[in-house]
C-alpha positions in Angstrom: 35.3 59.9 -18.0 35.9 57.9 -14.6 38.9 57.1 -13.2 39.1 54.3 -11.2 42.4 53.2 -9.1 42.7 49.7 -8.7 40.3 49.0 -5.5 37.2 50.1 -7.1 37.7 48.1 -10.3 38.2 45.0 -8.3 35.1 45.8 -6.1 33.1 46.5 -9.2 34.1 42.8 -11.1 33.4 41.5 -7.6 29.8 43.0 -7.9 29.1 42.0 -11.5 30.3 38.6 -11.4 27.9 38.0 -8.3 25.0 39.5 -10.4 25.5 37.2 -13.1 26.4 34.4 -10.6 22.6 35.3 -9.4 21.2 35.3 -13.0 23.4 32.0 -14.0 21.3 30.4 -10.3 18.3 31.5 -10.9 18.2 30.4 -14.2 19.7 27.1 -13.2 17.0 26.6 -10.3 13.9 27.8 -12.4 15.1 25.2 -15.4 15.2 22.7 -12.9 12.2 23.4 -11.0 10.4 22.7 -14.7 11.8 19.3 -15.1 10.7 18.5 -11.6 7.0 19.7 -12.6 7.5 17.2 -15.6 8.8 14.3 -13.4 5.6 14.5 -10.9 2.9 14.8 -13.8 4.9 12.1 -16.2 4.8 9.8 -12.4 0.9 10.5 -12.2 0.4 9.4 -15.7 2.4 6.2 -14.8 0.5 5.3 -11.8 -2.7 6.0 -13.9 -1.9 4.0 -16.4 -1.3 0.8 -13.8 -5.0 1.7 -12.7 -6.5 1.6 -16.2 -4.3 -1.8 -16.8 -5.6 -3.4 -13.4 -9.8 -2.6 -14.7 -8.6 -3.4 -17.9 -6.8 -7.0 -17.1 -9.5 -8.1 -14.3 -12.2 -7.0 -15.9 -12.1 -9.5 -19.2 -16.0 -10.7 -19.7 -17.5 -8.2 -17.3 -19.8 -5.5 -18.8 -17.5 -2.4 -17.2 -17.6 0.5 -20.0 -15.1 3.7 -20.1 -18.0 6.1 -18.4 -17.9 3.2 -15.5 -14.4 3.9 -14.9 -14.7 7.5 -15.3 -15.6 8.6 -11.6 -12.7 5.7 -10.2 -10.3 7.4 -12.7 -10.7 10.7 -11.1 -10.7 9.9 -7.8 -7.6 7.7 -8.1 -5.6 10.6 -9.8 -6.2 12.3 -6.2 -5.1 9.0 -4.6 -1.6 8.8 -6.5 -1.4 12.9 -6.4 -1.8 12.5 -2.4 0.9 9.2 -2.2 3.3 10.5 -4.3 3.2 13.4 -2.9 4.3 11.8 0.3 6.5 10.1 -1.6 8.2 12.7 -2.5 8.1 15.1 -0.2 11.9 14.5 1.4 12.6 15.1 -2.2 10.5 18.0 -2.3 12.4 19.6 0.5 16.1 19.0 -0.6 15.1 20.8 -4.0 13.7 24.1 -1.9 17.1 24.5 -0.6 19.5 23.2 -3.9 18.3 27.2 -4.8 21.4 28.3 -2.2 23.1 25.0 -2.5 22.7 24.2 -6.4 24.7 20.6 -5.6 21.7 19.4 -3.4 20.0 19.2 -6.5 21.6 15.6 -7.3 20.8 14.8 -3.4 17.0 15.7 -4.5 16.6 13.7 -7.6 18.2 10.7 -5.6 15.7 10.8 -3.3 12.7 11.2 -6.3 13.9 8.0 -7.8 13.8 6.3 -4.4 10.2 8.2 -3.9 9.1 7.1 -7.3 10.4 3.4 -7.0 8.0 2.5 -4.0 5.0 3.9 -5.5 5.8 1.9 -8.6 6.9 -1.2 -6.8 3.2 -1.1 -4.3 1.3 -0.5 -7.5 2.9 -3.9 -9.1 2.9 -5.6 -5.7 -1.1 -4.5 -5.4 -1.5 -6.1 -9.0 -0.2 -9.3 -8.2 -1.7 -9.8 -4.9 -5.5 -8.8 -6.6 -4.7 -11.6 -9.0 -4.4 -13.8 -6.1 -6.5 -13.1 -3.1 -9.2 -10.9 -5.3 -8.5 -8.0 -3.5 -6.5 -5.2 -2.6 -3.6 -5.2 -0.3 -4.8 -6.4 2.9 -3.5 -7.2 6.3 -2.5 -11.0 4.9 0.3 -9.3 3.1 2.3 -9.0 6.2 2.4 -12.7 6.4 5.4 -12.7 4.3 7.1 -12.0 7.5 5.1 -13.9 9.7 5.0 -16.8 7.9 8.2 -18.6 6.0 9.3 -15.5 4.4 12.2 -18.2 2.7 9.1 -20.6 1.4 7.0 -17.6 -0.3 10.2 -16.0 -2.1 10.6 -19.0 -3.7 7.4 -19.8 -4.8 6.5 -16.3 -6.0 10.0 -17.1 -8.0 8.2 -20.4 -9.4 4.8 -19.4 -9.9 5.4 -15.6 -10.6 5.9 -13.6 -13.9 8.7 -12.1 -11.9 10.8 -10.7 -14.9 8.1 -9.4 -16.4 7.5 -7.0 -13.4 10.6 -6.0 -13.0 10.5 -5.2 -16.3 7.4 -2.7 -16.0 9.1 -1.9 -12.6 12.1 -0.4 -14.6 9.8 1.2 -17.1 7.6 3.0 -15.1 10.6 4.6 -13.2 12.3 5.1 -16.2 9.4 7.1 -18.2 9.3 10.3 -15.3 13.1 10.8 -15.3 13.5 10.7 -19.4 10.3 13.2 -19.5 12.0 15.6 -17.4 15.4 15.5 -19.1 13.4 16.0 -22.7 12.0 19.5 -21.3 13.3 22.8 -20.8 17.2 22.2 -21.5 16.8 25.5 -23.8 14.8 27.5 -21.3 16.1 30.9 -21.3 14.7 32.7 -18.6 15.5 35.9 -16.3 13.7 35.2 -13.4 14.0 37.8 -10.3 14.3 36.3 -6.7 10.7 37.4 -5.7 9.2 35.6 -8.4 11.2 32.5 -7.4 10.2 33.0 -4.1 6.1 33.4 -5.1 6.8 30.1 -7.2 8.1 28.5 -4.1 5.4 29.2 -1.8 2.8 28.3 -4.6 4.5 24.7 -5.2 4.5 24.4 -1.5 0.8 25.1 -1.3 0.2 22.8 -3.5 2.4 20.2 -2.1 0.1 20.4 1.1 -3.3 20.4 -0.9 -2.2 17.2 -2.9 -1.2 15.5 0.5 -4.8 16.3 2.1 -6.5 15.6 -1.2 -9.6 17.3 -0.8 -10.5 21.1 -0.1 -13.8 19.7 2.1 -14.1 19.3 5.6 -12.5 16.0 5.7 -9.2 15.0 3.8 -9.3 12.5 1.1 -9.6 8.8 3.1 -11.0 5.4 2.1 -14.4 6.0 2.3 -13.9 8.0 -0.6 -13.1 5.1 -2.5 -16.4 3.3 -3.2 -17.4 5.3 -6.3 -19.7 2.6 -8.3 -21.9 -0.3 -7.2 -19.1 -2.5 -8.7 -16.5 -3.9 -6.5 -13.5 -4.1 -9.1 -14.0 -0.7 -9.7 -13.7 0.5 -6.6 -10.9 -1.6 -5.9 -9.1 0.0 -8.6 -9.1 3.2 -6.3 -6.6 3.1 -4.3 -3.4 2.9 -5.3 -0.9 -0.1 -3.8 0.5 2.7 -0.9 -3.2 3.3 0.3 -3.9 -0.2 0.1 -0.8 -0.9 2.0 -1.6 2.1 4.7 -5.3 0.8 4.9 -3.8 -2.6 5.4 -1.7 -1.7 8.2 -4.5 0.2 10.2 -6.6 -3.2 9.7 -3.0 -5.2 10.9 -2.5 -3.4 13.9 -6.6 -3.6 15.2 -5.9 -7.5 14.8 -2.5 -6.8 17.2 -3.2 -8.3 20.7 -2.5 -4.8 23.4 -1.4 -4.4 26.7 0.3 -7.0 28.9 -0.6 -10.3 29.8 -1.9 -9.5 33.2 -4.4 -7.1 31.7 -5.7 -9.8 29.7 -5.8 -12.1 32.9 -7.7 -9.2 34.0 -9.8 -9.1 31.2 -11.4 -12.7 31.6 -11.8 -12.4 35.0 -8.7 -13.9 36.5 -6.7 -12.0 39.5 -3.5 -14.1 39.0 -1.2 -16.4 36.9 -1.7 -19.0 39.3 -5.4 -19.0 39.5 -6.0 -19.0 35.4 -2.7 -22.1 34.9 -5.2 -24.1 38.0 -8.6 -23.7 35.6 -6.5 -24.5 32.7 -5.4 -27.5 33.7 -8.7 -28.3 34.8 -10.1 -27.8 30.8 -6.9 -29.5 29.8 -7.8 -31.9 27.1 -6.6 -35.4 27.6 -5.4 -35.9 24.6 -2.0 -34.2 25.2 -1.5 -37.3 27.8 -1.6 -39.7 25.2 1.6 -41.6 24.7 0.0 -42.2 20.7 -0.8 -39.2 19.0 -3.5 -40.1 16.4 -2.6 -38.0 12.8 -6.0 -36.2 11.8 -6.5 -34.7 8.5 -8.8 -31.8 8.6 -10.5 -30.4 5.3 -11.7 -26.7 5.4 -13.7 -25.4 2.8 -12.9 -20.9 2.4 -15.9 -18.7 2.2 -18.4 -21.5 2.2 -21.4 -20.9 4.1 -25.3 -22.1 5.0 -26.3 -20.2 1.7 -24.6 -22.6 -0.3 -26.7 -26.0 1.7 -29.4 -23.9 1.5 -30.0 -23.2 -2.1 -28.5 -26.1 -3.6 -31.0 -28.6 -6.1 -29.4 -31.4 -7.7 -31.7 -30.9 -10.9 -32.1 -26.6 -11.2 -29.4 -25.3 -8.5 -26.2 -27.7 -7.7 -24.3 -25.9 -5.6 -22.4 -28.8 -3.9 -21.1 -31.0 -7.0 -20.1 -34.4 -5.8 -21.0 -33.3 -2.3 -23.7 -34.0 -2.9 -24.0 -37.5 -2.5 -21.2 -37.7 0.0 -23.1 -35.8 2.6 -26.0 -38.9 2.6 -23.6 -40.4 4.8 -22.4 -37.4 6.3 -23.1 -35.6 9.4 -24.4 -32.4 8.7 -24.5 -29.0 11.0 -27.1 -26.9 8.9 -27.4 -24.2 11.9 -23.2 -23.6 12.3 -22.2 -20.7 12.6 -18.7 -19.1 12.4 -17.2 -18.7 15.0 -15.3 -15.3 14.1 -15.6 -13.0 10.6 -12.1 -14.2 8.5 -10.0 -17.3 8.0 -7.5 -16.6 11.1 -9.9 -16.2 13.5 -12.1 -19.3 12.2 -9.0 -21.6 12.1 -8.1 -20.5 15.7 -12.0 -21.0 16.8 -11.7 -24.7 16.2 -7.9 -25.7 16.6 -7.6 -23.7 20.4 -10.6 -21.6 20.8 -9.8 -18.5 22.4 -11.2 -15.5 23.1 -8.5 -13.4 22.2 -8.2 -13.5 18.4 -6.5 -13.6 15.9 -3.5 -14.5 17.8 -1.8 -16.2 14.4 -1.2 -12.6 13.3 0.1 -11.2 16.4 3.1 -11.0 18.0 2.6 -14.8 19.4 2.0 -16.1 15.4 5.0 -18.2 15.7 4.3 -19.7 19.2 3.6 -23.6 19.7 1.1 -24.6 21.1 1.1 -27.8 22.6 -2.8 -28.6 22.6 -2.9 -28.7 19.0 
C-alpha cells in the first residue's frame, strides 16, 4: 500500500482531472464535428431542392422528363458542394480551432448561418430574376445600383411575392441548423487525439476538393454547365453564387480601363485639346436650338431581320398589326445592330460611341448634353 503525503495526491488529481478534461473535449469536439457534417449535407439538399423547383416551375408545358435533368442534377450538386463550400469556409476554420478553444464553436456556427444565408438568399434572388429576364443572373443585376436603387425596391415590393420568399428564405436556413441539432446529442464516443487529428486533415481535404470541384485537369468552371441541348436545363446549373460570380466577370469586361488619355490615345488623338476642336466640329446643331422638339422613340428587344424576313400574312405572321403599318413605313431590311446587347444598341443610336457600354460603367450616371 502507497503512501502518498499531500503533494503527490494533489499532482495526481491535477493529472486525472486533465485526462478527463481531454476525454470530456474530445468528446465535445467529435459530437460537434458530426452535427457540422449534418448541417453541410442537410444545406446541399436545400440548395438541390431550389434546382429541382426552378426545372420544375419553368418548365410547365415543356417535354423535360426526370432522366433530362439527371446529368444537370449531378453536376449542380458539385456546383452548390463548390459554393458552399466557399461559403463556409471562414466557418470551416473557426471550428478547426474551437478543438483548443471549445467557445469558438458559437463564433463558427455564427458564421455558418451567415454562410448558409447568402447561398440561400442568391439561389431565391437567381429564381426571381429567371422569371424575369429568362435567364440566369447576369451582369444587368448590378443595375440595382446603377440605376434608381430607391425605384426598383419599391417595385419589386409591388410586383414581387416578397413574403413568400422570405418565407422559403427562413426555411431553407432553418432546415440545416434543426438537422444538425436532431443528430448525435447521445453520441458517446472515446476518441484519441490522433484520430481527431486524421479526421481533421481528411475534412480538410475534402474541403479543398469540393472548392476545385473536379479531380481533372481543370477545376469545375462554366463551361461545365451546358449538359443538355436544352437551355433551361442548363440554366438550372449553376447555382445563384455562380451565376452571380459569372455575372461579375461579364460586368467588369463591360467596365471602361485605363485613364482618359489612353483612350485619347486609343482613337488617335495626342491631346484634350485636339479631340474637344473635332468634337465641336461633329457637334450636332440641335443642342443650339433655343426649342427642343420632344421625340418619342419606340424600340422593339431582340427583334431582328429574321422576323421581316419570314413573316406571311396568310401561313407565317410574324409582325401582327405591323403589318399593315409598315405600308406607310420606311423600312431598313439590311440594318444591322450596331453592337451584340440592349446597352450597347441604345448607346449606338442615342450618342454613338466607340467606347461601349458606357451606361454600365463608371460614367452610367453622367449627362450627356447631346441627347
Amino acid at each position: 500500500m502507497h503512501n502518498f503525503n499531500s503533494k503527490q495526491h494533489e499532482l495526481i488529481t491535477h493529472v486525472v482531472m486533465d485526462h478527463e478534461t481531454s476525454i470530456e473535449q474530445e468528446d465535445y469536439w467529435l459530437k460537434h464535428f458530426f452535427k457540422a457534417v449534418v448541417f453541410f449535407i442537410a444545406s446541399i439538399i436545400v440548395l438541390s431542392l431550389f434546382r429541382i423547383f426552378f426545372l420544375y416551375y419553368f418548365s410547365a408545358g415543356l417535354n423535360i422528363t426526370g432522366a433530362n435533368f439527371l446529368p444537370a442534377l449531378g453536376v449542380g450538386i458539385r456546383v452548390d458542394a463548390k459554393w458552399l463550400s466557399l461559403a463556409l469556409l471562414p466557418a470551416f476554420l473557426v471550428f478547426l480551432f474551437s478543438y483548443w478553444k471549445p467557445f469558438l464553436f458559437k463564433y463558427a456556427a455564427v458564421l455558418a448561418g451567415f454562410g448558409l444565408f447568402g447561398m440561400v438568399l442568391l439561389d431565391a434572388v437567381n429564381f426571381g430574376f429567371f422569371s424575369f429576364y429568362k435567364t440566369p443572373i447576369s451582369p444587368l443585376v448590378f443595375g440595382f445600383f446603377q440605376d434608381d436603387t430607391k425605384a426598383i425596391l419599391q417595385t419589386l415590393w409591388q410586383d414581387w411575392p416578397i413574403l413568400s420568399y422570405l418565407l422559403v428564405l427562413f426555411c431553407g436556413i432553418a432546415v440545416p441548423f434543426v438537422a444538425a441539432s436532431l443528430f448525435f446529442n447521445r453520441l458517446k464516443a472515446s476518441p484519441r487525439g490522433y484520430q481527431l487529428f486524421l479526421l481533421s486533415i481528411v475534412s480538410i481535404l475534402l474541403f479543398a476538393f469540393f472548392i476545385r470541384g473536379s479531380i481533372g485537369k481543370f477545376p469545375l468552371r462554366q463551361e461545365d454547365f451546358a449538359v443538355s441541348k436544352v437551355q433551361l436545363i442548363n440554366a438550372s446549373v449553376p447555382n445563384g453564387a455562380a451565376a452571380l460570380y459569372e455575372a461579375t466577370k461579364a460586368w467588369r469586361n463591360f467596365q471602361i480601363k485605363g485613364e482618359p488619355s489612353q483612350a485619347l490615345t486609343k482613337f488617335g488623338y495626342s491631346n484634350i485639346e485636339e479631340a474637344k476642336k473635332d468634337l465641336a466640329v461633329r457637334a450636332h446643331t440641335s443642342t443650339q436650338l433655343s426649342f427642343r422638339p420632344n421625340v418619342v422613340f419606340a424600340v422593339m428587344e431582340s427583334m431582328s431581320g429574321d422576323i421581316f424576313n419570314s413573316h406571311d400574312s396568310l401561313v407565317n405572321n410574324t409582325l401582327g398589326a405591323l403589318d399593315t403599318a409598315l405600308e406607310d413605313a420606311v423600312v431598313f431590311r439590311k440594318a444591322v445592330s450596331i453592337e451584340n446587347g440592349t446597352f450597347p444598341s441604345l448607346e449606338g443610336l442615342l450618342f454613338d460611341t466607340p467606347i461601349s457600354p458606357i451606361s454600365q460603367s463608371i460614367y452610367g450616371r453622367k449627362e450627356l448634353s447631346f441627347s
